[in-house]
C-alpha positions as CSV (number, residue, x, y, z in Angstrom):
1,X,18.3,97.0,15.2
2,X,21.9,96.2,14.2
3,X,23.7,98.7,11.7
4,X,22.7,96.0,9.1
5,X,19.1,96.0,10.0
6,X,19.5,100.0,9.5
7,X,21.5,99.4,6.4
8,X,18.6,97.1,4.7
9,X,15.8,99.4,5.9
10,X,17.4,102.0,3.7
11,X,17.8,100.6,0.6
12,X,14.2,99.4,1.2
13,X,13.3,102.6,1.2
14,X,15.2,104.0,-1.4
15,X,13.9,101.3,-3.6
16,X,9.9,102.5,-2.9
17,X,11.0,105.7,-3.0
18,X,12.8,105.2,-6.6
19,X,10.3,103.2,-8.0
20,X,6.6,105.0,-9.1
21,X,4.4,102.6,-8.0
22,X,5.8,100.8,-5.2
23,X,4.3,101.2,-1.6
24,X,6.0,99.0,0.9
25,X,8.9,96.7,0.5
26,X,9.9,93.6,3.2
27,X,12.9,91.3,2.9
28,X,11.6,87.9,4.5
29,X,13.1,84.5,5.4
30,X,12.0,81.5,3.1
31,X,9.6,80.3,6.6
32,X,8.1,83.7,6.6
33,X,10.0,86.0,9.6
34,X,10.4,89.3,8.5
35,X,13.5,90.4,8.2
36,X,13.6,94.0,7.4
37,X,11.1,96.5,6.2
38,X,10.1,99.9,5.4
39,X,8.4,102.3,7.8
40,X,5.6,103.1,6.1
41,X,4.8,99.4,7.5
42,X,3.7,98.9,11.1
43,X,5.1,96.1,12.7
44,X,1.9,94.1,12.6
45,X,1.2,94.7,9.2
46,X,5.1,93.6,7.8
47,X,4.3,90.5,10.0
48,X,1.0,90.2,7.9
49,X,3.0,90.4,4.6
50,X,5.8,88.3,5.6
51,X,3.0,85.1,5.8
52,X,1.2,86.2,3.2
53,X,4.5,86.4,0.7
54,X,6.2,83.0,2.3
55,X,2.7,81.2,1.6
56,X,2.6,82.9,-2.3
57,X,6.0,81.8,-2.6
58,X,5.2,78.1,-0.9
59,X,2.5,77.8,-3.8
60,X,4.5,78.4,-6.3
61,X,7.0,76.4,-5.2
62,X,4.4,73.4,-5.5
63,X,3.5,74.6,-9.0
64,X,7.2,74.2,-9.7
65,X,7.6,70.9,-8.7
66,X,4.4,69.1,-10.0
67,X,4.1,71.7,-13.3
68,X,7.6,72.8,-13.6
69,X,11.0,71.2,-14.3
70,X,10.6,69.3,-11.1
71,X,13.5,71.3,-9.0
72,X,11.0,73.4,-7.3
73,X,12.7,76.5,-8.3
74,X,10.7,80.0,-8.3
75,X,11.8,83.1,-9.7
76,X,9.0,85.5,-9.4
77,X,6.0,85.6,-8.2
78,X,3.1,88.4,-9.1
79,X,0.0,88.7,-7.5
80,X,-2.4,91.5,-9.2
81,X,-5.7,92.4,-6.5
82,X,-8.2,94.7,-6.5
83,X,-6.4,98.2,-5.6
84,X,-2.6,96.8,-6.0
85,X,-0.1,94.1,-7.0
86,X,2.3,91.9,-5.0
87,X,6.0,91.3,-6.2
88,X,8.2,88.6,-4.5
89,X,11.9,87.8,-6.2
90,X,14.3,85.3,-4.2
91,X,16.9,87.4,-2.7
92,X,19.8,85.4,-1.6
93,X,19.9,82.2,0.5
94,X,16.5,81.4,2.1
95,X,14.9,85.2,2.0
96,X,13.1,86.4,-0.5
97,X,12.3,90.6,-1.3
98,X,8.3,91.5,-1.4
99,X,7.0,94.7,-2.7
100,X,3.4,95.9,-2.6
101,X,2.5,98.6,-5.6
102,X,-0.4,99.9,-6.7
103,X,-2.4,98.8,-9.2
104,X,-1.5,101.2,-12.3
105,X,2.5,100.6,-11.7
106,X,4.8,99.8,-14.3
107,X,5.3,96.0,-13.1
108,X,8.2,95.8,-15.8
109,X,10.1,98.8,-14.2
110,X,9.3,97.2,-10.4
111,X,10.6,94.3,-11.6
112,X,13.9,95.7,-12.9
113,X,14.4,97.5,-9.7
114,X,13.8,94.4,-7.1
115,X,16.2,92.3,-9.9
116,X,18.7,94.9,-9.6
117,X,18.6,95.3,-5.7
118,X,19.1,91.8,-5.6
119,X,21.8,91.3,-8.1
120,X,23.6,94.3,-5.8
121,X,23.5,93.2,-2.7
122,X,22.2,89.7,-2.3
123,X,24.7,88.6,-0.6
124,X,23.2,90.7,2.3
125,X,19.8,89.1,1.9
126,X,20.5,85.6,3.5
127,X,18.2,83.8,6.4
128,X,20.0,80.1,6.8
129,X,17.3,77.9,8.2
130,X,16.2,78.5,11.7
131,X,16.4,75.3,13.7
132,X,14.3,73.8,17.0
133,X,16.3,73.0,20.1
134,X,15.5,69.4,19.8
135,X,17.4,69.6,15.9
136,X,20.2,71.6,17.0
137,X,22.9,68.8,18.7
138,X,24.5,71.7,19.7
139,X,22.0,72.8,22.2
């Protein structure tokens, strides 16, 4: 883990632990790798959120597109279940920030937090596209 890597996981954590409500929070590239996350996460599990929180944020990008103003642009997404709620927010270029709280959290205040995090340091929170061997010229 680089002392970036360490640096995220922190303010991961001091986000969940700032914020009454929120369980787990993952920063995540735009194709679903999991960039960072907090411990109370196993490594399986912060796999399992990354593709579930790229494929949320996928959808909504359709919705966007074919409902929206066309540009495909997604600000939030919120997804309420039975015993919690999922929060995704676009945190810089190509990554997005995912929270898991449970169900009786203020979603206004995790809201404000992920915004703020983001609005902090989202220059931190980038993932540029990953490419294949065969697309990279250089290779």
């Amino acid at each position: 883990m680089t002392d970036s890597d360490k640096s995220l996981e922190w303010l991961l954590e001091n986000l969940v632990a700032n914020t009454a409500g929120a369980c787990h929070a993952l920063v995540l590239s735009r194709d679903g790798l999991k960039l960072c996350h907090t411990q109370g996460l196993t490594v399986d599990r912060a796999d399992q959120l990354a593709a579930i929180a790229a494929g949320v944020q996928a959808l909504a990008h359709g919705a966007s597109v074919e409902f929206g103003d066309g540009t495909g642009g997604v600000r939030n997404s919120m997804t309420e279940f039975h015993g919690g709620i999922l929060f995704i927010v676009e945190a810089g270029v190509g990554s997005h920030l995912a929270v898991i709280a449970t169900e009786d959290a203020d979603v206004g205040l995790i809201g404000h937090n992920m915004d703020e995090l983001v609005e902090q340091i989202g220059s931190v929170f980038t993932a540029p596209p990953r490419f294949m061997a065969a697309d990279n010229p250089a290779s």
